[in-house]
C-alpha positions as a LaTeX table, in Angstrom:
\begin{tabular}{lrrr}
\hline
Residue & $x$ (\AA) & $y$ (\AA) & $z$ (\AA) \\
\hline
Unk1 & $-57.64$ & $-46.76$ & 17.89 \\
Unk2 & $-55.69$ & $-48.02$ & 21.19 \\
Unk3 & $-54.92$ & $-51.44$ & 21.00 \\
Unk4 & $-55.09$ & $-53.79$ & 24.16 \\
Unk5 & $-52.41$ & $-55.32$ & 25.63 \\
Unk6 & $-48.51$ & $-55.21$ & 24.97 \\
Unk7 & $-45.62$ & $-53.46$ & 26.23 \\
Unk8 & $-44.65$ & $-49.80$ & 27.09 \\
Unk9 & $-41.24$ & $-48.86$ & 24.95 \\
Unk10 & $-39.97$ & $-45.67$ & 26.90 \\
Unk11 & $-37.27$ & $-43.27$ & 24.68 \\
Unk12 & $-35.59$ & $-40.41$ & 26.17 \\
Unk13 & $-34.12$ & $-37.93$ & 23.82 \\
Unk14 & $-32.48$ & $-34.96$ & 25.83 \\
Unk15 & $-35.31$ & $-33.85$ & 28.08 \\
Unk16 & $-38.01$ & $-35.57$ & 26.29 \\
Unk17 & $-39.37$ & $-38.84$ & 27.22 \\
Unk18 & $-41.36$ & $-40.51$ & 25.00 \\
Unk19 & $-44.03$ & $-43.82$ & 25.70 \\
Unk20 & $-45.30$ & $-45.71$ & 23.38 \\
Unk21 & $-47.33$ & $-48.83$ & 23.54 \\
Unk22 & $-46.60$ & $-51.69$ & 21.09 \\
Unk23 & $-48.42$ & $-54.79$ & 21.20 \\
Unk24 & $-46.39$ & $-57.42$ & 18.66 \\
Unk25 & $-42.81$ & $-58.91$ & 19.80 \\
Unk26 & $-41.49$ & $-57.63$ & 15.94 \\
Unk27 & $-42.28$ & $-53.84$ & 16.96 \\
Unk28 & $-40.53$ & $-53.99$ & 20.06 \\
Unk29 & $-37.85$ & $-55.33$ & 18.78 \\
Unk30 & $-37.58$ & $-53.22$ & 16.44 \\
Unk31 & $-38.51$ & $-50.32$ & 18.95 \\
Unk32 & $-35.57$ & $-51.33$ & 20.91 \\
Unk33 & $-33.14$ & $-51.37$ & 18.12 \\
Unk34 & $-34.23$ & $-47.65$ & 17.46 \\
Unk35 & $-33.33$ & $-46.55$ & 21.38 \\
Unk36 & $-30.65$ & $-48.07$ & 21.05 \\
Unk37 & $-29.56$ & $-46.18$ & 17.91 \\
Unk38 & $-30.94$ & $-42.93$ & 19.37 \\
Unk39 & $-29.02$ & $-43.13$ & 22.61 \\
Unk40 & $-25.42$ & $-43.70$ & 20.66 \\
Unk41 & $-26.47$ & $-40.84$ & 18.61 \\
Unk42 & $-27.42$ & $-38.76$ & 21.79 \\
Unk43 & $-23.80$ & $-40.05$ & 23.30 \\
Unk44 & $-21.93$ & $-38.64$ & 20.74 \\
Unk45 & $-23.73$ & $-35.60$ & 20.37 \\
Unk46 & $-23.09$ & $-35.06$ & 23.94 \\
Unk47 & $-19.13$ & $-35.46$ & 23.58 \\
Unk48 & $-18.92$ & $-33.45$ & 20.41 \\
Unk49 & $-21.18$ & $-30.85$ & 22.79 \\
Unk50 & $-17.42$ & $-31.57$ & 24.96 \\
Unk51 & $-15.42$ & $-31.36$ & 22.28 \\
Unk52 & $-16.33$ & $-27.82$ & 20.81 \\
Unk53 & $-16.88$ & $-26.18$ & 24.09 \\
Unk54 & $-12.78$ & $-27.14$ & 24.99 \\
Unk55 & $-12.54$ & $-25.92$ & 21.43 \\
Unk56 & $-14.08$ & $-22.78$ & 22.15 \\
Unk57 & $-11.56$ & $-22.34$ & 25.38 \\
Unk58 & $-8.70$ & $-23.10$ & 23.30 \\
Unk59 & $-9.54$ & $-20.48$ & 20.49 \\
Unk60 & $-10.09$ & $-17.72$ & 23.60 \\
Unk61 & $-6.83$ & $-18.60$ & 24.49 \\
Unk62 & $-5.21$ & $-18.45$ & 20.70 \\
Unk63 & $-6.66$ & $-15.95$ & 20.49 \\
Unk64 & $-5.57$ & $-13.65$ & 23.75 \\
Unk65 & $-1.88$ & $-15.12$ & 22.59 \\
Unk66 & $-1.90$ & $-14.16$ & 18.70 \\
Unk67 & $-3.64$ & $-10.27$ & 19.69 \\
Unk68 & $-0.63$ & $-9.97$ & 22.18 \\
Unk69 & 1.86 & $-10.66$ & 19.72 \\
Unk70 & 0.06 & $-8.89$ & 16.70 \\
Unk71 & 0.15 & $-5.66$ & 19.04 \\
Unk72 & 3.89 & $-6.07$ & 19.53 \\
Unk73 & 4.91 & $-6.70$ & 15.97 \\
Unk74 & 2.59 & $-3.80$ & 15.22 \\
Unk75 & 3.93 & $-1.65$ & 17.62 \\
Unk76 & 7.16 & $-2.24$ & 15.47 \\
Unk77 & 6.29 & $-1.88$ & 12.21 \\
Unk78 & 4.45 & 1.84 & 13.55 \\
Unk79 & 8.11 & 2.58 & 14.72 \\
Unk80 & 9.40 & 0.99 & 11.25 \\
Unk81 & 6.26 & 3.44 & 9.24 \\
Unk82 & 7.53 & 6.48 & 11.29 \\
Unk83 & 11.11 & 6.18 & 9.89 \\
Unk84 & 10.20 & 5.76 & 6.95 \\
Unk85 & 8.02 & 8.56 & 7.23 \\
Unk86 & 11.21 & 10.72 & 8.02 \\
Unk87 & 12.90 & 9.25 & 5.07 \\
Unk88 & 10.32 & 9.94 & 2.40 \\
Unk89 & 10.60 & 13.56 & 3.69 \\
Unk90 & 14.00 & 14.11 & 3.80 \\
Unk91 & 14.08 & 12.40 & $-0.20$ \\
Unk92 & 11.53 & 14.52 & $-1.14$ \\
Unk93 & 12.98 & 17.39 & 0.11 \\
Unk94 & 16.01 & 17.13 & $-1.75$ \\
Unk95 & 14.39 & 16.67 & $-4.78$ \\
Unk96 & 12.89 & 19.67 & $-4.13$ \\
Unk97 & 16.46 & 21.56 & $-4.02$ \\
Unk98 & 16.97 & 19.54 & $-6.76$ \\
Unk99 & 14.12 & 21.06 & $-9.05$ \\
Unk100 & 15.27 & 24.59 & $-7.89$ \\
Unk101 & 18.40 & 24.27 & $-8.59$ \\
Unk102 & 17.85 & 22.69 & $-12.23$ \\
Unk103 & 14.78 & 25.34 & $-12.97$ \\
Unk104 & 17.13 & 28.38 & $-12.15$ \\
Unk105 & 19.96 & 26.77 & $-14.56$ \\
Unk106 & 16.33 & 26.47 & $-16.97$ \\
Unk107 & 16.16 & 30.25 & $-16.53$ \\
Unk108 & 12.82 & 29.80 & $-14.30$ \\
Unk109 & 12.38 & 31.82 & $-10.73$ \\
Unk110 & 11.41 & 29.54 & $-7.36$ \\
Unk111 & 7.31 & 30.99 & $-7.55$ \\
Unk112 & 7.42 & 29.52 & $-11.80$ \\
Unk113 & 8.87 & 26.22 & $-10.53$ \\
Unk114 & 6.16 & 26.29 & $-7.62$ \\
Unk115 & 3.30 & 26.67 & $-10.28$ \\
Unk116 & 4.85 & 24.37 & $-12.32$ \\
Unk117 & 4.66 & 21.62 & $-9.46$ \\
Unk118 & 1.38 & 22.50 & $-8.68$ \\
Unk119 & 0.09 & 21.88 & $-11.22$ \\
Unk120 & 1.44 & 18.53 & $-12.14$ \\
Unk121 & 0.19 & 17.44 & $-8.51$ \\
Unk122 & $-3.35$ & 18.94 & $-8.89$ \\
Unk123 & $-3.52$ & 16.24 & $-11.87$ \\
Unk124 & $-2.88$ & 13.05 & $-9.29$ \\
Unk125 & 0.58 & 13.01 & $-9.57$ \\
Unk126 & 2.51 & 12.71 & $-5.75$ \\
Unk127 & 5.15 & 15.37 & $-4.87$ \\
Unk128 & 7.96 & 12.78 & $-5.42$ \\
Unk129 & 7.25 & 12.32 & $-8.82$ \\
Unk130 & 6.59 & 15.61 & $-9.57$ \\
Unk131 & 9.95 & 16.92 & $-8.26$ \\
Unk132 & 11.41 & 13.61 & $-9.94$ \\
Unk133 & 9.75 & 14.10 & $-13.45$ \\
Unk134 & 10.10 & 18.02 & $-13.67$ \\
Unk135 & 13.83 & 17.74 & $-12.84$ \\
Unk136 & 14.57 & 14.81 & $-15.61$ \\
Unk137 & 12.22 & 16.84 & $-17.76$ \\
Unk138 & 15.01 & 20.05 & $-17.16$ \\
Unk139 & 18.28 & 17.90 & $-17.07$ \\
Unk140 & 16.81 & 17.00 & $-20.94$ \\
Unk141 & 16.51 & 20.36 & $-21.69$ \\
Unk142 & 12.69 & 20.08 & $-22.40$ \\
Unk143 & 9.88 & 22.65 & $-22.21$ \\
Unk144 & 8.84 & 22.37 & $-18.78$ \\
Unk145 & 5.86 & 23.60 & $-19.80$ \\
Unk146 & 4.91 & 20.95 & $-21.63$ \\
Unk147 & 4.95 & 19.08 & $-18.32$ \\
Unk148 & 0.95 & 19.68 & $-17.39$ \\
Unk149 & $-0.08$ & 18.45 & $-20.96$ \\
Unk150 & 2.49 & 15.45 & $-20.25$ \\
Unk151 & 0.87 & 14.40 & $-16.65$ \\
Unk152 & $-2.84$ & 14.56 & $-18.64$ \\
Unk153 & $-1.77$ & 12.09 & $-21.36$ \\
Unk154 & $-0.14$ & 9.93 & $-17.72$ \\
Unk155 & $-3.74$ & 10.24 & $-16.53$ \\
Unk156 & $-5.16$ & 8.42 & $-19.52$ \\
Unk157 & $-2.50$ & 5.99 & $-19.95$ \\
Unk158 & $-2.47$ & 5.21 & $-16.04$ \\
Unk159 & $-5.87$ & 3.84 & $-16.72$ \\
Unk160 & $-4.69$ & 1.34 & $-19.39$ \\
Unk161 & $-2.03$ & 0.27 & $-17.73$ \\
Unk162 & $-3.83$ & $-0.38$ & $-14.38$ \\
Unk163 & $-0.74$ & 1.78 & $-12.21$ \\
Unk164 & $-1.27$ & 5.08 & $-10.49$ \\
Unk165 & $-0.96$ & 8.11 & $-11.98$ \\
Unk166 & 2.68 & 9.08 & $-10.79$ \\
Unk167 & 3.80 & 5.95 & $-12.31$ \\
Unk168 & 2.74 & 6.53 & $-15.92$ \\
Unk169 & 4.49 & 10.01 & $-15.42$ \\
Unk170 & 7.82 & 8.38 & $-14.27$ \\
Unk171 & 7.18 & 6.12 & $-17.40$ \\
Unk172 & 6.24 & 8.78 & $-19.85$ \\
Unk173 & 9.18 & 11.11 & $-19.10$ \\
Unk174 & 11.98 & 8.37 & $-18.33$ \\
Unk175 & 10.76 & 7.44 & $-21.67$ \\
Unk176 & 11.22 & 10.80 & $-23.37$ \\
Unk177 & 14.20 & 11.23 & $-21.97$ \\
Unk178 & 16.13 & 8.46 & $-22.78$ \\
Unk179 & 14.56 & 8.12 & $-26.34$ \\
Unk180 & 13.16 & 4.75 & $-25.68$ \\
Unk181 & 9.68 & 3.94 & $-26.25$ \\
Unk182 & 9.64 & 0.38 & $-24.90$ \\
Unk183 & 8.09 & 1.99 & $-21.70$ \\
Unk184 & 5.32 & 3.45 & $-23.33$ \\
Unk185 & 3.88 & 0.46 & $-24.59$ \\
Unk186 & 2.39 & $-0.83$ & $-21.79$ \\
Unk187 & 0.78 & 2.37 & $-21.60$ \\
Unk188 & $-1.11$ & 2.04 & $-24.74$ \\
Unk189 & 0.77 & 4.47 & $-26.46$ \\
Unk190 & 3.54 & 2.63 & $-29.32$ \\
Unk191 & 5.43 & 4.59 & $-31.80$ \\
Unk192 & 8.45 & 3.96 & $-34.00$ \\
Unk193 & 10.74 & 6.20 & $-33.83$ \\
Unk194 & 12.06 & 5.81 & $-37.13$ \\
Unk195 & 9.14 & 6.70 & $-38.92$ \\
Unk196 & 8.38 & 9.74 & $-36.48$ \\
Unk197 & 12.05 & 11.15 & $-37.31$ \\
Unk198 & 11.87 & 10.52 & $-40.97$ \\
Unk199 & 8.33 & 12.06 & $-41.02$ \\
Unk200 & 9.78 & 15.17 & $-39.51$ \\
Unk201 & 12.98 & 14.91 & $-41.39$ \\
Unk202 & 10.90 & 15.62 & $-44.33$ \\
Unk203 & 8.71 & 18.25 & $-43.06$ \\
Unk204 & 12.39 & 20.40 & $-42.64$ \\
Unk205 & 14.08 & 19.02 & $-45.53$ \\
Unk206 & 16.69 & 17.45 & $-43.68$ \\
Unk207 & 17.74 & 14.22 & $-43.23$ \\
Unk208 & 17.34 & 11.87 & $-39.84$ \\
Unk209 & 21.23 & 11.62 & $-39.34$ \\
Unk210 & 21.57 & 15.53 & $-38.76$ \\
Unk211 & 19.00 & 15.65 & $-35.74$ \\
Unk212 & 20.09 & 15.88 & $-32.76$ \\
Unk213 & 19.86 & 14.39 & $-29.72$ \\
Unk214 & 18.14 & 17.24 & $-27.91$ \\
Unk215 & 15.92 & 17.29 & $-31.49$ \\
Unk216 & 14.92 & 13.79 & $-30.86$ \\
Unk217 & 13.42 & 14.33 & $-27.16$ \\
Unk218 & 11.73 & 17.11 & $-28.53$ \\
Unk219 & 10.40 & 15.48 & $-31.56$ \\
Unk220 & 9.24 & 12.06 & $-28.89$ \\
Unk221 & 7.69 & 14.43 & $-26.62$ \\
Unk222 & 5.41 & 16.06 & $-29.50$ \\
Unk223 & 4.42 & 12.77 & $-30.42$ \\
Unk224 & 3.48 & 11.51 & $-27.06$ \\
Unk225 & 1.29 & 14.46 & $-26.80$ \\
Unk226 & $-0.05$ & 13.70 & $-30.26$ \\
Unk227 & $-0.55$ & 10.00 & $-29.61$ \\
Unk228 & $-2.37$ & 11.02 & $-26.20$ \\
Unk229 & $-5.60$ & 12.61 & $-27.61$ \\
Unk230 & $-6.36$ & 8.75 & $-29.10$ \\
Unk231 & $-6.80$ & 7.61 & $-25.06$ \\
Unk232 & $-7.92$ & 10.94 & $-24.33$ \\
Unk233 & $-11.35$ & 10.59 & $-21.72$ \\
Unk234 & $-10.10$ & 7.67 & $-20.49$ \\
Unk235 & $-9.36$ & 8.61 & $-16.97$ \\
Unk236 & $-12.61$ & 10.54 & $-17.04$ \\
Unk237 & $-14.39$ & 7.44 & $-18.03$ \\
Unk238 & $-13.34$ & 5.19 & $-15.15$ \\
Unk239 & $-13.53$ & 7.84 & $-11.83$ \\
Unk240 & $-16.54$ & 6.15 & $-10.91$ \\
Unk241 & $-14.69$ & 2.77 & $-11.16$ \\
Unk242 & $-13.36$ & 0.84 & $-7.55$ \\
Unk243 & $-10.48$ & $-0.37$ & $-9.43$ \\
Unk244 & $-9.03$ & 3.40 & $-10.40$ \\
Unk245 & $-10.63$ & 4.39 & $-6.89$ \\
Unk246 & $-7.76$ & 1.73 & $-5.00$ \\
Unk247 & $-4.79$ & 2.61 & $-7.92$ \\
Unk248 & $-5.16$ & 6.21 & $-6.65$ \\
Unk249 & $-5.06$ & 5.27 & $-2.91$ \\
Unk250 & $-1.38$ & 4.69 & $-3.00$ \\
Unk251 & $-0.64$ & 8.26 & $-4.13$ \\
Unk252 & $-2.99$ & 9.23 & $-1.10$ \\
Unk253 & $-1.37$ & 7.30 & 1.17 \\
Unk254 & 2.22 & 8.29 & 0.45 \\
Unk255 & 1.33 & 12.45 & 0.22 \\
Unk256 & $-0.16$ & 11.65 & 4.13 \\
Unk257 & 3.04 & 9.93 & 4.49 \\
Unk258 & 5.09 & 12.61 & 3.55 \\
Unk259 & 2.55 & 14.91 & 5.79 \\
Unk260 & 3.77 & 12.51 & 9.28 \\
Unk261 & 7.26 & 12.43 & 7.80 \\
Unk262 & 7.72 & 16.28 & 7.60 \\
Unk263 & 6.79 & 16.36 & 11.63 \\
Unk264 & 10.28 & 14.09 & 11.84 \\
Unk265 & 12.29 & 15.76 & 9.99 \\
Unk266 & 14.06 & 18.07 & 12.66 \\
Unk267 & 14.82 & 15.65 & 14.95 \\
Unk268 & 16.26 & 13.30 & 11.87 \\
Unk269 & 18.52 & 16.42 & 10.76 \\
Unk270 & 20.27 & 16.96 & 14.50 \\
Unk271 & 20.64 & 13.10 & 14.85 \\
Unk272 & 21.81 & 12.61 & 11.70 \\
Unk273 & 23.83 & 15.79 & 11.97 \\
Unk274 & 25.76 & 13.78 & 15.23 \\
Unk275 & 26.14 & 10.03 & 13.26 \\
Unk276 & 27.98 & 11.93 & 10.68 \\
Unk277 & 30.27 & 14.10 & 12.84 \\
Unk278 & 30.76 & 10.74 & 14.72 \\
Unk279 & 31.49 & 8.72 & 11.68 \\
Unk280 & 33.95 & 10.90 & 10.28 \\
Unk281 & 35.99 & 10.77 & 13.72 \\
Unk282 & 36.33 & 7.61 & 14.07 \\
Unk283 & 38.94 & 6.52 & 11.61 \\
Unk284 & 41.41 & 9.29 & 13.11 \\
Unk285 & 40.49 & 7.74 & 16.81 \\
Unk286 & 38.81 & 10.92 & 17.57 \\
Unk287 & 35.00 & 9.67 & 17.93 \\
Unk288 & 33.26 & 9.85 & 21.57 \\
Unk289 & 29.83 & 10.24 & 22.11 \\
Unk290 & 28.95 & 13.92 & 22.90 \\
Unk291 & 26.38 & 15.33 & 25.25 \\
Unk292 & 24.99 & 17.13 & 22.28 \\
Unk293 & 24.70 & 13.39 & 20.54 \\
Unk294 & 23.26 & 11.35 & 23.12 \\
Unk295 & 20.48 & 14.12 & 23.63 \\
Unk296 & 19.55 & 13.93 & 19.39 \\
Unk297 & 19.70 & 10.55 & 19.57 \\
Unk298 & 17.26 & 10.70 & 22.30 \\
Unk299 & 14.84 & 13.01 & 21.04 \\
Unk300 & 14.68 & 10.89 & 18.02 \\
Unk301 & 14.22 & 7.67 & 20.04 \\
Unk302 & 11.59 & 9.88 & 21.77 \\
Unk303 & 9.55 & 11.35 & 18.86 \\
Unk304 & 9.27 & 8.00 & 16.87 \\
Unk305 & 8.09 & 5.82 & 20.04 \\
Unk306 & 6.00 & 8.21 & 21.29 \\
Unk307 & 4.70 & 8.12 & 17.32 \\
Unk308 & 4.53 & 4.64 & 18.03 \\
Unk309 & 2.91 & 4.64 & 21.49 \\
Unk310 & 0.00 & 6.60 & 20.28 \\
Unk311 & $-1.17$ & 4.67 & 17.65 \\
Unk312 & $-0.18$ & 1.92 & 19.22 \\
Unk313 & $-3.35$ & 2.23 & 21.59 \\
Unk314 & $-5.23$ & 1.91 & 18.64 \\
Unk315 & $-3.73$ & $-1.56$ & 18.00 \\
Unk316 & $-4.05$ & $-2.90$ & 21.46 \\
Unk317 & $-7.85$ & $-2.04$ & 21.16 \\
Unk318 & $-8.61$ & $-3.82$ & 18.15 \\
Unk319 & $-6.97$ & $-6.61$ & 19.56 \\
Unk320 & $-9.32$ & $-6.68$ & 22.73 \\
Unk321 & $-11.61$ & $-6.88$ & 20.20 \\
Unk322 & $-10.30$ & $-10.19$ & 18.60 \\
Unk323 & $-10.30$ & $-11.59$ & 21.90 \\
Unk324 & $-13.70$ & $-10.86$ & 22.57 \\
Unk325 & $-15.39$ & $-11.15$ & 19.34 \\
Unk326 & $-13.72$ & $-13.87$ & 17.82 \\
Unk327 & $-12.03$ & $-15.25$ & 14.55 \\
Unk328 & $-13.25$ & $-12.17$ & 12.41 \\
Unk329 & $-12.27$ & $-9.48$ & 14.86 \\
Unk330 & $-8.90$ & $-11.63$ & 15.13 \\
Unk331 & $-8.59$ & $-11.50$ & 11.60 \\
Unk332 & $-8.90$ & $-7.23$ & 11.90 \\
Unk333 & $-6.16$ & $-7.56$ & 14.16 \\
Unk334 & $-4.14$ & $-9.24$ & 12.39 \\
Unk335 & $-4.51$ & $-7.16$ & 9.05 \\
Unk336 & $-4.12$ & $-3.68$ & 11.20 \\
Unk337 & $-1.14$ & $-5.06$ & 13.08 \\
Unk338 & 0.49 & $-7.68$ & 11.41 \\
Unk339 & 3.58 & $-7.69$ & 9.48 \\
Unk340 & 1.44 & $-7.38$ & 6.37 \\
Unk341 & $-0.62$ & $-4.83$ & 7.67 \\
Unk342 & $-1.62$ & $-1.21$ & 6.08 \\
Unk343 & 1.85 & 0.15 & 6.53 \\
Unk344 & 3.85 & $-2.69$ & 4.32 \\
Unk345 & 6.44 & $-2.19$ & 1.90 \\
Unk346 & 4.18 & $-4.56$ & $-0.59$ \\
Unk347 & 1.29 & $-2.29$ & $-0.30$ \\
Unk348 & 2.38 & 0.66 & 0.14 \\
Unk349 & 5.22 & 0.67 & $-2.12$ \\
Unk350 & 8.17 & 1.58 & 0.43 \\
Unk351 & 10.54 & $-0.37$ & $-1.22$ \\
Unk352 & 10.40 & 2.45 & $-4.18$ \\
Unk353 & 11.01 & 5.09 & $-1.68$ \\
Unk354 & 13.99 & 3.46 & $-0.97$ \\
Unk355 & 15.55 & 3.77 & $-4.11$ \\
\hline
\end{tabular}
């Protein structure tokens, strides 16, 4: 029903004008307290509208600046990755004369030492450690042979420990041969050695004072093989798991590593090959920089930017990307190119290629 008389109350609210009719002086008071609310409300809607669209330009432009300098520090730490590349190659390499040499002295031919590091890696382990582990396993005069039985119990206790694979190995055979089983703990496997020696003491009829150090390694090693059928399936049981699935991705990432670092390596050998002969003439007052030098220094310079340059593309793309699609593009930027990024010592575990 439309009631006679009264006043016409006109509201606005963005494009919309309302009119209503009121006919008592209370409603239109009370009418006019309402507009009046609604058009603060509309006031400061319109100024926070303001407010986020400057905020919006100044993100663009945070943006544009923090993708710049995320592709420079990334095109650094590529530079950093590639020598470091070089250097896990040239370590890994040496252990590999390393294991030769040691084997032969072990009475074992370069194709038997070849198996033997096969198959140690086929069962997850990375080529460092299996150079590393097979050549402490020889300098203890253990059965290398032993050493594929070894990396399955380091499969099992890798698991329970939550570390990769090549870490329980390092563990297992530092362990064995130093005769300490304070490492193996933390792998689920504990034995005291006192009983273990006494046990086989009296299986010889000897006593624990006549073994021998060489004895002792032998008689640890046994019993770390014994000890590892009670985690045995273990590995098995958690392939399907994420968490093993990310342990094993360091191992993956340092044997593709290894793979770049290996393209490096003859340009690292003639420029380090230069340093030295440098080096060494300095103290007599003999040094000067060669033809021969500047142009290894060079190619090196050469082969790691141009390492650098071409997956530094990459890194300037995904950082068009944070400038156009915003905060969570920035953030992939900043994770692929940052100083924190795939290729850091924290992830990646460069700081134990180092040692």
């Amino acid at each position: 029903m439309e009631a006679s008389g009264g006043d016409i109350i006109a509201i606005r609210v963005g494009g919309i004008e309302f009119s209503i009719k009121v006919v008592t002086g209370d409603s239109v008071k009370a009418l006019k307290r309402v507009r009046a609310a609604l058009t603060k409300v509309i006031k400061e809607s319109d100024k926070a509208t303001k407010t986020n669209d400057a905020f919006s330009r100044s993100a663009r432009t945070a943006a544009t600046a923090v993708a710049s300098f995320a592709a420079a520090v990334g095109a650094t730490k590529l530079v950093s990755f590639a020598k470091e590349a070089a250097f896990l190659a040239a370590k890994v390499t040496t252990l590999g004369i390393v294991l030769d040499n040691v084997g032969r002295i072990a009475g074992l031919n370069s194709a038997q030492i070849r198996n033997l590091e096969s198959s140690v890696k086929s069962l997850g382990i990375t080529t460092r450690q299996a150079r590393q582990g097979l050549a402490q396993l020889a300098q203890a005069n253990l059965d290398l042979a032993q050493a594929a039985k070894l990396t399955r119990v380091a499969q099992d206790a890798a698991v329970i420990a939550g570390v990769d694979s090549s870490e329980a190995f390092n563990r297992l055979v530092v362990s064995i041969q130093r005769n300490d089983v304070r490492l193996l703990r933390n792998l689920g496997i504990v034995i005291n050695l006192n009983n273990v020696y006494q046990r086989f003491a009296q299986q010889t009829g000897r006593t624990t004072k006549s073994l021998t150090a060489f004895e002792k390694r032998n008689i640890l090693l046994n019993e770390v093989l014994e000890r590892g059928r009670l985690i045995q399936g273990t590995y098995e049981a958690s392939l399907a798991d994420v968490g093993k699935q990310i342990s094993s991705l360091r191992r993956q990432t340092e044997e593709a590593t290894l793979a770049l670092g290996k393209q490096f390596l003859p340009v690292l050998r003639a420029g380090v090959k230069e340093l030295s002969s440098f080096l060494k003439a300095f103290p007599r007052g003999e040094a000067f920089i060669s033809p021969r030098a500047v142009a290894s220094i060079t190619a090196a310079s050469v082969a790691f930017l141009g390492f650098s340059a071409a997956l530094g593309t990459v890194a300037t793309i995904v950082g068009a990307l944070a400038i156009a699609g915003g905060p969570i593009t920035l953030a992939i930027a900043g994770i692929s190119c940052g100083p924190k990024g795939p290729w850091s010592e924290d992830q990646h575990g460069w700081n134990s290629i180092k040692e």
